[in-house]
N, C-alpha and C positions, 0 to 999 in steps of 0.2 A: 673502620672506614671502608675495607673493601667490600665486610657482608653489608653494610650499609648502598654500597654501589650499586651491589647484586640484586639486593631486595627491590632500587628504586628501577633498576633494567628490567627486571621479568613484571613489575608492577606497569611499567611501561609497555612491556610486550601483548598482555594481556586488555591492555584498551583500544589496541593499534586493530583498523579495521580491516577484517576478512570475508572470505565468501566461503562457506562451506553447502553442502548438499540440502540438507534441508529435510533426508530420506523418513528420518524420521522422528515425527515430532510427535506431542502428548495427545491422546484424545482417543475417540474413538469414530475411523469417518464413516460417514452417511452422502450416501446419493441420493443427490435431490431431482427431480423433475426434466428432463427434457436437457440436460447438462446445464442449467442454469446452478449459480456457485451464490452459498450463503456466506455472504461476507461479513468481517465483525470487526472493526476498527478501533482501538482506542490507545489515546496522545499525551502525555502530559508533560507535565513542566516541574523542576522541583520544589519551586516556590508554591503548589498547588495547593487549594484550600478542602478539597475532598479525603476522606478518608483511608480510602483505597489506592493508594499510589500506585505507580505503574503503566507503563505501552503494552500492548497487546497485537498481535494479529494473527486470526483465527478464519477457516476458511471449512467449513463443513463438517463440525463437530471437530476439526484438527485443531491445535496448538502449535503454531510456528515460530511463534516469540511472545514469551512473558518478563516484564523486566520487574514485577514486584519485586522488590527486597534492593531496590535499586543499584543494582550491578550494575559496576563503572564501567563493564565490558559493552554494554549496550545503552551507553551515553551518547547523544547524538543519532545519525540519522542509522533506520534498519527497514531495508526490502526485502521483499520477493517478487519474485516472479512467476503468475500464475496459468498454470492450462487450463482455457474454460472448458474444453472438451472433458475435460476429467478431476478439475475443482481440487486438483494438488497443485501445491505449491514445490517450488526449488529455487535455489541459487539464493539462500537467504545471504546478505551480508549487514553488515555495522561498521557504519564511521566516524568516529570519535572527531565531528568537526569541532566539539567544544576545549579539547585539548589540543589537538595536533594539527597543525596549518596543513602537513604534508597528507591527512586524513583527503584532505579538497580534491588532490589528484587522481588519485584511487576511487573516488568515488564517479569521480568526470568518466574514469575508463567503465568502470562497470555499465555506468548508460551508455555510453556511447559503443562499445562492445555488445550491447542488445540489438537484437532483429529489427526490424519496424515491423508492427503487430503484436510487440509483444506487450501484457498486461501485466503491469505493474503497482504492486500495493506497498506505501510506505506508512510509516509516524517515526515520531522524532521522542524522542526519552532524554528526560534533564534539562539537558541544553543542547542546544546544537547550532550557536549564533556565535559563540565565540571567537572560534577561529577559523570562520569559514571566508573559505577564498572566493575569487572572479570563478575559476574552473568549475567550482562546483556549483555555484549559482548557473553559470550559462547552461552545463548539463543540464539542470533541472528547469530551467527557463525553455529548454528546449522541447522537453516534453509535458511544458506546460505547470510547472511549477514555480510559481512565483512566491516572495514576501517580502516585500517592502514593506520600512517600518519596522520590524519585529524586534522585539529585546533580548537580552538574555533571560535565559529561559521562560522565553516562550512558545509552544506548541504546534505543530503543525503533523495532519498526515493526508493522504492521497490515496487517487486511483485513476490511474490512467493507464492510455494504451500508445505504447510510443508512436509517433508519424502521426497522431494525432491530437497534438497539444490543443486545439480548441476545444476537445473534448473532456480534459481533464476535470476530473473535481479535486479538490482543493478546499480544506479548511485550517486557517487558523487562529487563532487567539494568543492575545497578550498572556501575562503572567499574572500570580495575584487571584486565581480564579480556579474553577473547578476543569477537569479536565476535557478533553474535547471526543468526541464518540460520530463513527461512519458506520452504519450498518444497510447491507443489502440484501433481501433475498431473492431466492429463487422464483420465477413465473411459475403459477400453479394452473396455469392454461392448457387446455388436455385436447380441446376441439376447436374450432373452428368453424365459423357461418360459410354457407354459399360455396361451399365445395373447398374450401380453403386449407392451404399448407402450413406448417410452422417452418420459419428458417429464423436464422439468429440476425441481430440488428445492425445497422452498422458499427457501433460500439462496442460490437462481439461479449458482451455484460447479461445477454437474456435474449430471449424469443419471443417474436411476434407475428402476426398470421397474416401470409399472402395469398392474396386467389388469384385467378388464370384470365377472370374476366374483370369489367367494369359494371359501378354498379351506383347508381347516382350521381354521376360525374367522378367517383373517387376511385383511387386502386385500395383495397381491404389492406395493406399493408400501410397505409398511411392514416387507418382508423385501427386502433388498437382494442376500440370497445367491442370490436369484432370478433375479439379470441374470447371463447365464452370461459366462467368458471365451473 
């Protein structure tokens, strides 16, 4: 009974969510273009009908989280948080909202512990509906994540930038179904018309071209067809 106790405590410690560094994940990276960051997102559910099981998230040829082989350690929800300046990720964590109600708190800190500005990429592995609390919805409602409606295991992953919940995106899907997939890349805009500069957008996600003057009524920044390829 007691190695029975032991077994079900360190099986329990091991789902219980943490933040670790994140220094170094699988891959090989690659810089892309003007610091614009290739993003690659993918969500599922256990009940899924695709072949390939597994969450992912992947940010410039790196590997930050792969939960193929469906390790219960990355049940439920798993962020990071990304420098666009330099298209690395850190601060990955995982929260077992599907097993542990006390997961919901931990997870409220970690957002609410974040800067405003800062970029954050989630998805969600297995389930992560079960035992999730008010805390962790309002965190995430806060920066723009919402799901109403959602079942058990069903899907969901993101990309936002905190202080900016209208800007979030946000996908998710029922269960029952094939997995759910975000991907972004980098602008491969090099020049610019009319004497024009690149700066980064309001969404801090990529570059777009501003110029000094007017030029048919518009500022080149608010026409994008402007940054040549």
């Amino acid at each position: 009974m007691a190695m029975l106790t032991l077994i079900s405590f360190v099986l329990g410690l091991v789902s219980l969510g943490h933040v670790i560094n994140a220094a170094d994940p699988t891959g090989t990276y690659y810089a892309s273009s003007f610091g614009g960051c290739d993003i690659s997102l993918k969500a599922y559910g256990y009940s899924d009908t695709d072949a390939t099981r597994g969450s992912y998230i992947k940010v410039n040829g790196l590997t930050y989280l792969d939960s193929a082989g469906n390790n219960v350690a990355f049940r439920g929800f798993n962020m990071v948080t990304l420098d666009t300046s330099t298209c690395r990720a850190s601060n990955f964590g995982h929260w077992d909202t599907c097993g542990y109600p006390a997961e919901s708190e931990k997870l409220a800190s970690y957002i609410y512990n974040l800067p405003d500005g800062t970029r954050i990429l989630g998805v969600t592995s297995d389930d992560f509906i079960s035992n999730i609390q008010d805390s962790a919805r309002n965190a995430l409602k806060s920066i723009g994540v919402e799901f109403p409606g959602m079942d058990i295991r069903s899907k969901l992953l993101f990309d936002v930038v905190k202080g900016k919940p209208d800007k979030a995106v946000v996908q998710i899907a029922k269960p029952f179904g094939n997995s759910i997939f975000y991907e972004v890349k980098a602008p491969i805009c090099n020049i610019c018309q009319n004497g024009g500069v690149l700066k980064m957008n309001d969404e801090g996600t990529g570059l777009v071209c501003q110029c000094p003057k007017k030029y048919l009524g518009f500022y080149c920044d608010r026409i994008n067809e402007l940054c040549l390829k």
